[in-house]
VEXKOLFI-107307 format. One line per field, with one value per residue: x, y, z of N, C-alpha, C in turn; residue number from 1; residue in one letter; chain. Coordinates in nm, 4 decimals. Atoms other than C-alpha are relative to their C-alpha. Layout:
BEGIN
n_x = X  ... .
n_y = Y  ... .
n_z = Z  ... .
ca_x = X  ... .
ca_y = Y  ... .
ca_z = Z  ... .
c_x = X  ... .
c_y = Y  ... .
c_z = Z  ... .
nr = NUM  ... .
rest = A  ... .
kette = A  ... .
end
This chain:
BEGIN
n_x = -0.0420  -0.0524  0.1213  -0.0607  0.0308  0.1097  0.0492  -0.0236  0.0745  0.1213  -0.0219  -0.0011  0.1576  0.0891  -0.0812  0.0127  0.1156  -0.0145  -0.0082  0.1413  0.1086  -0.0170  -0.0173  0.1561  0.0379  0.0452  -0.0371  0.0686  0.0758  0.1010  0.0647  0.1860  0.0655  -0.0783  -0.0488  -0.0802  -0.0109  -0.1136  -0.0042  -0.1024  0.0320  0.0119  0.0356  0.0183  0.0534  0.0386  0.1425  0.0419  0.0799  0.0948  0.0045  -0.1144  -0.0958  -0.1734  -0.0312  0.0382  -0.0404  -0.0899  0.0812  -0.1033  0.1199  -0.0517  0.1307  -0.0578  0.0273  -0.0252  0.1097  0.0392  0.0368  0.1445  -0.0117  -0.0861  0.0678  -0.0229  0.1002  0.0137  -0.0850  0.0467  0.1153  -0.0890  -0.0482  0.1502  0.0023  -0.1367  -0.1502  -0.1258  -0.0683  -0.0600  -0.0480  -0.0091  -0.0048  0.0201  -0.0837  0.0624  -0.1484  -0.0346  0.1207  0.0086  0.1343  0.0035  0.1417  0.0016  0.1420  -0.0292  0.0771  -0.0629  0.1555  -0.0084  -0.0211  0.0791  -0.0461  -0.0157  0.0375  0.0111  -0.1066  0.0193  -0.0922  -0.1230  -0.0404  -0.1067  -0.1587  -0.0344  -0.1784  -0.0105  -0.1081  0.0230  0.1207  -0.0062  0.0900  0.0382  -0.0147  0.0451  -0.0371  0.0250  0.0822  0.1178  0.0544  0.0680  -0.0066  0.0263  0.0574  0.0731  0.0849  0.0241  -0.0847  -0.0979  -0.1034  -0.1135  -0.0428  -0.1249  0.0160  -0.0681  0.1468  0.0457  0.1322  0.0729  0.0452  0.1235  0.1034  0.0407  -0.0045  0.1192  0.0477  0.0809  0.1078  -0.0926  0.0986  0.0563  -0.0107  0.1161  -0.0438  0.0777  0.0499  -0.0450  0.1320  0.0259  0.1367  0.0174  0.0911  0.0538 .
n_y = 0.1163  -0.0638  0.0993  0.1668  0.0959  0.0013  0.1056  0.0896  0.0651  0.0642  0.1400  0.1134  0.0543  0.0415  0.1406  0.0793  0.1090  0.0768  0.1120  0.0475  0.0555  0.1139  0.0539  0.1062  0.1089  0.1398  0.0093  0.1070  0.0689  0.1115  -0.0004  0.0428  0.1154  -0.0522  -0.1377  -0.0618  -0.1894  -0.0602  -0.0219  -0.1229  -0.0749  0.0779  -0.0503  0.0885  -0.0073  0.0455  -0.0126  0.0741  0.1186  -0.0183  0.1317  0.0136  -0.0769  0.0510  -0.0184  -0.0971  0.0272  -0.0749  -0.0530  -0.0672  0.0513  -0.0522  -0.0243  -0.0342  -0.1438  -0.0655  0.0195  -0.1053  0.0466  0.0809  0.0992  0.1356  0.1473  0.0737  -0.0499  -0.1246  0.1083  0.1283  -0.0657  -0.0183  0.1568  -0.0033  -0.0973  0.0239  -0.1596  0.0571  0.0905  -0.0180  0.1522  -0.0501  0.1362  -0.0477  0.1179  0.0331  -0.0090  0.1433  0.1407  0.0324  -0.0423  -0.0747  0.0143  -0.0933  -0.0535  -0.0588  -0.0672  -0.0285  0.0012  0.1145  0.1340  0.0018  -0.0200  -0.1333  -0.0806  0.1011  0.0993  0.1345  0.1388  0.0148  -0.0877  -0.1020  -0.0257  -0.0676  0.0271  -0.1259  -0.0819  -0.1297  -0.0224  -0.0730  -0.1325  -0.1170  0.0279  0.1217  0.0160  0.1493  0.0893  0.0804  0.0800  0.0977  0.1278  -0.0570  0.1100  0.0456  -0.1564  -0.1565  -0.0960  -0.0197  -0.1619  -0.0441  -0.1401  0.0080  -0.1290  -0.1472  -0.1127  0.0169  0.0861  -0.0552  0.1331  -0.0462  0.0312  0.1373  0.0609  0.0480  0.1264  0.0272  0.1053  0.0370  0.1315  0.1009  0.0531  0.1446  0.0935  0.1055  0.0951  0.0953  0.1424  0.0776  0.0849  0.0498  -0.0125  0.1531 .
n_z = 0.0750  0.0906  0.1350  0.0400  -0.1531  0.0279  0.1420  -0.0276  -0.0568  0.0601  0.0655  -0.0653  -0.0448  0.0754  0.0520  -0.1269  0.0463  0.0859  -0.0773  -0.1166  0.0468  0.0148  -0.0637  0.0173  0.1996  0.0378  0.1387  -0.0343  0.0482  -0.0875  0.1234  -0.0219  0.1559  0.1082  0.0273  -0.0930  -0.0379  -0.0963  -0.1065  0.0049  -0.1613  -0.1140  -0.0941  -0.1322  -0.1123  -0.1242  -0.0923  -0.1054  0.0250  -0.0596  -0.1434  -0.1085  0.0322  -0.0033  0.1381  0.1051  0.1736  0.1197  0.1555  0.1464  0.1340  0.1186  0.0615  0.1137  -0.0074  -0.1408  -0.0621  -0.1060  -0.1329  -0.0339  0.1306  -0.0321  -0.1030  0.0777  0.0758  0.1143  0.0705  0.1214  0.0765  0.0780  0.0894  0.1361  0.0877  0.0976  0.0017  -0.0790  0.0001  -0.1052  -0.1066  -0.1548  -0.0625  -0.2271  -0.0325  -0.1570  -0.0496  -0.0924  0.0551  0.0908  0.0970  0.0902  0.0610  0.0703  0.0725  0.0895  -0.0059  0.1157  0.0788  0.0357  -0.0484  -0.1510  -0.1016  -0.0578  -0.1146  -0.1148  -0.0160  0.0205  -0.0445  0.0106  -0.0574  0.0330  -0.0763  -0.0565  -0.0192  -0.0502  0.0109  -0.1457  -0.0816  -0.1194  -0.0668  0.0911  0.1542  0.0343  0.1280  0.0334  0.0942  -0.0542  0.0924  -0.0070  0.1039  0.1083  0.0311  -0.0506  -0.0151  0.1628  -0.0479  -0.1346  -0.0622  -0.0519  -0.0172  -0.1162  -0.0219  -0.0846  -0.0733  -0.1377  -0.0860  -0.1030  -0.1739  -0.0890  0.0791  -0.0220  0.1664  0.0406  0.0648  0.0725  -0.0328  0.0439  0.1063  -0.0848  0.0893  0.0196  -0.0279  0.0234  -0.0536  0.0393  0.0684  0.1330  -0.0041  0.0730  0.1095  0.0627 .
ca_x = 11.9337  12.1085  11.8945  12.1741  12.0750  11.7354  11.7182  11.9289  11.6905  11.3608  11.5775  11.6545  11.3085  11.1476  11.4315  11.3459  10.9842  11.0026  11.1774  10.9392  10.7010  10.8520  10.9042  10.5465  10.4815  10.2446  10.3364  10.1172  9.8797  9.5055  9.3773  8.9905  8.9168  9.2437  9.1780  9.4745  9.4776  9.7300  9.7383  9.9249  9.7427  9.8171  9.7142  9.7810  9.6357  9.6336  9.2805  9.1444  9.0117  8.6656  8.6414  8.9581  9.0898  9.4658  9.4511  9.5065  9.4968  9.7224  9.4729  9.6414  9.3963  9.5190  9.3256  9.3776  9.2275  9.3240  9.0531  8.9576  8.9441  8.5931  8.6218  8.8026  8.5412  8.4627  8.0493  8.1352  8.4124  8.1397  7.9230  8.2447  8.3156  7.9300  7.9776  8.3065  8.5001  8.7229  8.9085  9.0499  9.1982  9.1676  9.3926  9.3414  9.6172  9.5005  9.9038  10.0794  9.8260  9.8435  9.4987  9.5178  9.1986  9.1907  8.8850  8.8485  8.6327  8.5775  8.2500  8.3183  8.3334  8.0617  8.2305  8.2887  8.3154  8.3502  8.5964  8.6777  8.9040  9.1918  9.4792  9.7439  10.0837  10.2065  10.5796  10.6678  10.9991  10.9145  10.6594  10.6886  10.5122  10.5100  10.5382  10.4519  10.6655  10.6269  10.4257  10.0907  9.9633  9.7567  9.7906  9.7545  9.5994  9.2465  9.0403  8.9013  9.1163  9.4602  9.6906  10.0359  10.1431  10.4740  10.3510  10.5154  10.2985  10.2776  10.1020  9.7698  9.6491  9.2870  8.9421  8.8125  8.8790  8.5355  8.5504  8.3991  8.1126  8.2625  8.1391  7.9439  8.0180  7.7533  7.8697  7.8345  7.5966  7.7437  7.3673  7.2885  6.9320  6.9276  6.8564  6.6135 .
ca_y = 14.5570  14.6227  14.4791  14.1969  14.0736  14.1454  13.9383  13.6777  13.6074  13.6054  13.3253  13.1175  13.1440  13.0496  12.7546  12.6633  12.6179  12.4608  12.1712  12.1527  12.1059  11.8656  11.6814  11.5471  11.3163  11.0305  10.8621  10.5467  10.3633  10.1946  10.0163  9.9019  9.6157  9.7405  10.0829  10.2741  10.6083  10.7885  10.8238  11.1849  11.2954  11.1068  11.1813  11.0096  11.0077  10.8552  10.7900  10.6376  10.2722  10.3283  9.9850  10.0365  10.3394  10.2142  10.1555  10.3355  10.3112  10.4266  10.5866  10.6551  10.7464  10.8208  10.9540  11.0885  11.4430  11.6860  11.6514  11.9388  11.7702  11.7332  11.5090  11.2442  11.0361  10.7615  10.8946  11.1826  10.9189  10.6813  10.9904  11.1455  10.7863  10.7461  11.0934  10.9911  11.2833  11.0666  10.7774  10.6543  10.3660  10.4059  10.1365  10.1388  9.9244  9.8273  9.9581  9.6681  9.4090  9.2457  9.3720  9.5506  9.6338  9.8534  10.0400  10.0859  10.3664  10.3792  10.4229  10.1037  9.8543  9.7334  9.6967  10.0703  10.2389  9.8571  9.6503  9.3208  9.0017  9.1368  9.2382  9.4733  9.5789  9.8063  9.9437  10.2086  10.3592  10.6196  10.6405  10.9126  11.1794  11.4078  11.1964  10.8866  10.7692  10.4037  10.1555  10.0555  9.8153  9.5473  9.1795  9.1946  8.8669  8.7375  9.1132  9.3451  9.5841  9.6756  9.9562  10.0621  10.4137  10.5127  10.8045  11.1178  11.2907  11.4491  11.2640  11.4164  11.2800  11.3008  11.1800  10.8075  10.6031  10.4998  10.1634  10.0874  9.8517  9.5438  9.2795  9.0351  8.7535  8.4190  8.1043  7.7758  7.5564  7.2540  7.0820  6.9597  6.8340  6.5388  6.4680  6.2638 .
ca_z = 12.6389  12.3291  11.9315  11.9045  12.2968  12.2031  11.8384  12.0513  12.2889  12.0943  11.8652  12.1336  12.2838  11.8879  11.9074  12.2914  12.1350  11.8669  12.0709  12.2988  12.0315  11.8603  12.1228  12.1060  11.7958  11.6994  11.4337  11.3347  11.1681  11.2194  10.9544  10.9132  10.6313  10.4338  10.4354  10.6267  10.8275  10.9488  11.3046  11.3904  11.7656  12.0769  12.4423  12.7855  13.0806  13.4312  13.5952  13.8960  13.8717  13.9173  14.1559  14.3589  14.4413  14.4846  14.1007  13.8310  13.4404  13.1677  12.8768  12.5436  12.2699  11.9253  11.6798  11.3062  11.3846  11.6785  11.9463  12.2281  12.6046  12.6276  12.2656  12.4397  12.6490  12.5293  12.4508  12.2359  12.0936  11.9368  11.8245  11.6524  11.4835  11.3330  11.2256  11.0309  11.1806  11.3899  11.3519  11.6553  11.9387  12.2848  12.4697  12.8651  13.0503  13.4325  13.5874  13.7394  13.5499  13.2932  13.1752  12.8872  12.6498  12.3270  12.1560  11.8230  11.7350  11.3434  11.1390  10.9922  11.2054  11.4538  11.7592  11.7478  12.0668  12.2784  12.4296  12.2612  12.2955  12.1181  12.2913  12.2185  12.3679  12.5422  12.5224  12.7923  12.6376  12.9086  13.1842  13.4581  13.6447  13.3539  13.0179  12.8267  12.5337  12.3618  12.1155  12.1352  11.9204  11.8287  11.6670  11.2992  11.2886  11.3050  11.2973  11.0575  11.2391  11.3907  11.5002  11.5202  11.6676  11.8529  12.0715  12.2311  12.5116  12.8102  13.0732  13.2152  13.6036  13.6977  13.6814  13.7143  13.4129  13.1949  13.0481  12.7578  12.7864  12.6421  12.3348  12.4536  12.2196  12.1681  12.3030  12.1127  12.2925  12.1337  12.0661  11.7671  11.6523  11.4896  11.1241  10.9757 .
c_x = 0.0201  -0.1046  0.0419  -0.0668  -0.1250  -0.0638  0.0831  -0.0942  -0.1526  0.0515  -0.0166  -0.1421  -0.1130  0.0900  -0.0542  -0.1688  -0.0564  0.0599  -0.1065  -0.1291  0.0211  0.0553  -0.1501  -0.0337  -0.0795  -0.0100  -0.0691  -0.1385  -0.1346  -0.0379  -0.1242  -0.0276  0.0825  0.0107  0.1012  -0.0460  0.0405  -0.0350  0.0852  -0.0434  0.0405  -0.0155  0.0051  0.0025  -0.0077  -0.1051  -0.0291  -0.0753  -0.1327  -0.0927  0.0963  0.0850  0.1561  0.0379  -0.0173  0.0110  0.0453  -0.1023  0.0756  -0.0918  0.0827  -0.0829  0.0731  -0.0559  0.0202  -0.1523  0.0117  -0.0143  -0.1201  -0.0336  0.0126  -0.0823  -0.0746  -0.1776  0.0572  0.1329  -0.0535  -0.0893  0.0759  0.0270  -0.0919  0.0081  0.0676  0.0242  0.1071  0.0017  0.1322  -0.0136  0.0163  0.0869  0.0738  0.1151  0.0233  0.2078  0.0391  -0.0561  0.0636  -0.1480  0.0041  -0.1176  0.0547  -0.1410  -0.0251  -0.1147  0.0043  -0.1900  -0.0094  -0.0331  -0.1220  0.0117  0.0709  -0.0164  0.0165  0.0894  -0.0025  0.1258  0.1317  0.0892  0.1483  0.1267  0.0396  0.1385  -0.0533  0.1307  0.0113  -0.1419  0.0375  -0.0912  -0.0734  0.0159  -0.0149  0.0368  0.0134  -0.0873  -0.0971  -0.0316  -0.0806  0.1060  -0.0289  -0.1145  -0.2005  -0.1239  -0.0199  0.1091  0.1471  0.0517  0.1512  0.0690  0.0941  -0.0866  0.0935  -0.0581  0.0373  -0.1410  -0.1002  -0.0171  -0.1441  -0.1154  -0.0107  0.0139  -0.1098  0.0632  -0.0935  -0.1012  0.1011  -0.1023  -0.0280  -0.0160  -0.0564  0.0887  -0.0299  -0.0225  0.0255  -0.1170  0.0008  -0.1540  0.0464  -0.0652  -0.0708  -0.1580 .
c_y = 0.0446  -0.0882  -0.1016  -0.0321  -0.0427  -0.1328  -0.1681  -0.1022  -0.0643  -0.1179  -0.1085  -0.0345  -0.0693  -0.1470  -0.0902  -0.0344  -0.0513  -0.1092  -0.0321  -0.0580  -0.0867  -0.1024  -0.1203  -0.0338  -0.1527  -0.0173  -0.1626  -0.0366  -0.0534  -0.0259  -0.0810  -0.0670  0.0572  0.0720  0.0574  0.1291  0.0235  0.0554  0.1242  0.0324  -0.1390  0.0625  -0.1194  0.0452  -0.1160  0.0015  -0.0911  -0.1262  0.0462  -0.0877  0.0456  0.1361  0.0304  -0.0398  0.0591  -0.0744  0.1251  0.0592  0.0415  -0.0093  0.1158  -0.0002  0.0464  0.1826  0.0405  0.0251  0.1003  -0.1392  -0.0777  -0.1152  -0.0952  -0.0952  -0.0409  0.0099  0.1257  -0.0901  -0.0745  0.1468  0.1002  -0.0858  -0.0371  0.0847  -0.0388  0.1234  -0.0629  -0.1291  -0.0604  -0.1490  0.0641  -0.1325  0.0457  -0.1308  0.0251  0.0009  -0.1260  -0.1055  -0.0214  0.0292  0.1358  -0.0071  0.1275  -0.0064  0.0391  0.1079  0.0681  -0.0675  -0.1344  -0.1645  0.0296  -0.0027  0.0996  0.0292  -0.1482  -0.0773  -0.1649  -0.0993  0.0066  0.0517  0.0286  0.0346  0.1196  0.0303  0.1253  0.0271  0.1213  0.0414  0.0614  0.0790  0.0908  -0.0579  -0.1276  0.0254  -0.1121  0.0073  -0.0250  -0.0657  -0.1533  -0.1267  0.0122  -0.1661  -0.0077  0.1110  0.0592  0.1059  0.0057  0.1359  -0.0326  0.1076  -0.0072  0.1575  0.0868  0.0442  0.0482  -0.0554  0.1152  -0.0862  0.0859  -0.0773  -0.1650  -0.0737  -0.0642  -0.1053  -0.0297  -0.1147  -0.1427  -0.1199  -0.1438  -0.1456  -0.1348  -0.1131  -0.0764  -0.0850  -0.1678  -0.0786  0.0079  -0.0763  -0.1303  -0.0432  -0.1183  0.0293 .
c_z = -0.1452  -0.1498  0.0230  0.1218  -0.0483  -0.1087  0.0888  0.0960  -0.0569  -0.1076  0.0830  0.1087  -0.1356  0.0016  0.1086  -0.0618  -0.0817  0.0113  0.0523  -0.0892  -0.0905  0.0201  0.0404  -0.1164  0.0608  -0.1251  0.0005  -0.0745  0.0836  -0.1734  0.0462  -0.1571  -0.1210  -0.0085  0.1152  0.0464  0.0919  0.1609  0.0412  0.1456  0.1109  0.1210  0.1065  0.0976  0.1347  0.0640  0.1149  -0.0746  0.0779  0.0800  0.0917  -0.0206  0.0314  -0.1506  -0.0823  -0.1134  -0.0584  -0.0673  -0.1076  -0.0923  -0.0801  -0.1122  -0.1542  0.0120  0.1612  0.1086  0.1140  0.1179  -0.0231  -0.1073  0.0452  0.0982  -0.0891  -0.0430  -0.1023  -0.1236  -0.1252  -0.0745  -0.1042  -0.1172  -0.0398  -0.0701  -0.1504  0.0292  0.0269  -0.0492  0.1424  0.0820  0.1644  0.0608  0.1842  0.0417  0.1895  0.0736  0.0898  -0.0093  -0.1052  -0.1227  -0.0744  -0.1309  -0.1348  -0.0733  -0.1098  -0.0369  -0.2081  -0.0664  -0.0296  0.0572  0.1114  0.1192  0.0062  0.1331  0.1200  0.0037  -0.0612  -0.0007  -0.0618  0.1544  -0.0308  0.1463  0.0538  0.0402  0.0901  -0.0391  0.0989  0.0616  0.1103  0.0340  -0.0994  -0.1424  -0.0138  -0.1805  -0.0262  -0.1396  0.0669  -0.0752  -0.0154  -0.1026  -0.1529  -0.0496  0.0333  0.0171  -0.1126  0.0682  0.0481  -0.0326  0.0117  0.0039  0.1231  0.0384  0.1069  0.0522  0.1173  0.0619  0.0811  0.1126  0.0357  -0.0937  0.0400  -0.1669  -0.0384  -0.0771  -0.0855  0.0359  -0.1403  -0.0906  0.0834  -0.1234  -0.0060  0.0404  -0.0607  0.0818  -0.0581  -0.0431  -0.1266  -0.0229  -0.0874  -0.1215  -0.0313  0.1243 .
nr = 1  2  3  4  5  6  7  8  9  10  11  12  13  14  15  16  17  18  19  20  21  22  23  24  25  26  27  28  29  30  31  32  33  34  35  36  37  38  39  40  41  42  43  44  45  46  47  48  49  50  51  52  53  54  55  56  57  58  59  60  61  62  63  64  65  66  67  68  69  70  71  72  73  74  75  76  77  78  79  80  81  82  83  84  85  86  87  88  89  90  91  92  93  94  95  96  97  98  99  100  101  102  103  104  105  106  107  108  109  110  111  112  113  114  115  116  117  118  119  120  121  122  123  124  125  126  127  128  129  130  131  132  133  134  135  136  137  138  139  140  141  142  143  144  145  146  147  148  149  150  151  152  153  154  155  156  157  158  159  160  161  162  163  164  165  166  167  168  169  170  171  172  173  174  175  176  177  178  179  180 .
rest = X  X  X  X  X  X  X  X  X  X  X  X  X  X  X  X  X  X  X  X  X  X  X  X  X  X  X  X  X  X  X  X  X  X  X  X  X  X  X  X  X  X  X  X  X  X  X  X  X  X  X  X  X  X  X  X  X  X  X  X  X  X  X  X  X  X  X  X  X  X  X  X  X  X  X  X  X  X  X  X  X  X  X  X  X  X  X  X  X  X  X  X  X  X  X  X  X  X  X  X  X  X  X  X  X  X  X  X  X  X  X  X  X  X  X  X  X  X  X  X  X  X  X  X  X  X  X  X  X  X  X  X  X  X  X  X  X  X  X  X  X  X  X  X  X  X  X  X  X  X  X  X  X  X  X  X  X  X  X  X  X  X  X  X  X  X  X  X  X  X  X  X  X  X  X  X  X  X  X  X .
kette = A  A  A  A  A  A  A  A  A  A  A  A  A  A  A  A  A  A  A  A  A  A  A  A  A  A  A  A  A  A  A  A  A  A  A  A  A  A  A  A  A  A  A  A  A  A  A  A  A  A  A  A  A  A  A  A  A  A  A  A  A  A  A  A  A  A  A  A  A  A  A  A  A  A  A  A  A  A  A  A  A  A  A  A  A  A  A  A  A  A  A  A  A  A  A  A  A  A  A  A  A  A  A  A  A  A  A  A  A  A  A  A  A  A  A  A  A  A  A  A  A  A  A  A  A  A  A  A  A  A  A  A  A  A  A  A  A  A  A  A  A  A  A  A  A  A  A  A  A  A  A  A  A  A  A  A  A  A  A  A  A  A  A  A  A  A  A  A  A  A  A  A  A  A  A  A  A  A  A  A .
end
């Protein structure tokens, strides 16, 4: 193989990956009581419903720092997010449901690490075998918190999906004592 073949191919192999890699982007916001932070990692996954195994869930957690595998369940999640390393949204969406849940995971806020009564959206601009591209986002209303990140990913498949334990929120008993 002659230099020119040579210098031609190692170009079009630094061009073929350098597509490829920016071909994965999250781009996106969470904010927590006003303060913002940039959202840049995303990751999705397919897992077994761990009731029924004919269902699955989506997982998409986006974070502001790059996270290793084992990072990503949702214990080393809340013990990342007391630290203040991470900053991060997990939102699980029950396939073919309408049940959709997101997690915020953020020193700040007390319902760190647990499911609660908002609920957020879910675009699939692309959902297949091998990739997951869309919006996720929350309501902006009514929360110390929300989110909005468009992500780029390939899709992982495996594993049982964990569920956050979810806020358990006081009911008013409507009594009343009387005064006097």
């Amino acid at each position: 193989m002659s230099m020119r073949a040579s210098l031609a191919c190692m170009a079009l192999a630094v061009v073929t990956a350098a597509v490829s890699v920016a071909a994965d982007s999250t781009v996106g916001t969470f904010t927590v009581k006003g303060k913002v932070t940039p959202l840049k990692h995303g990751y999705a996954t397919v897992q077994q419903d761990p009731d029924d195994d004919a269902r699955s869930w989506l997982v998409i957690l986006v974070t502001n720092v790059l996270l290793e595998e084992a990072d990503r369940t949702p214990a080393r999640l809340a013990e990342l997010a007391a630290a203040g390393t991470v900053k991060a949204v997990r939102v699980l969406w029950l396939e073919g449901y309408d049940t959709v849940f997101a997690v915020p995971y953020h020193r700040a806020l007390p319902q760190s690490g647990r499911r609660g009564t908002e609920h957020p959206t879910v675009n699939l601009d692309r959902y297949d075998e091998s990739r997951y591209e869309g919006t996720v986002k929350s309501k902006m209303l009514g929360q110390d918190w929300f989110f909005d990140v468009h992500v780029k990913t390939d899709l992982a498949r495996g594993g049982v999906a964990e569920l956050e334990p979810a806020i358990v929120e006081e009911e008013p008993t409507g009594r009343s004592t009387p005064a006097g």
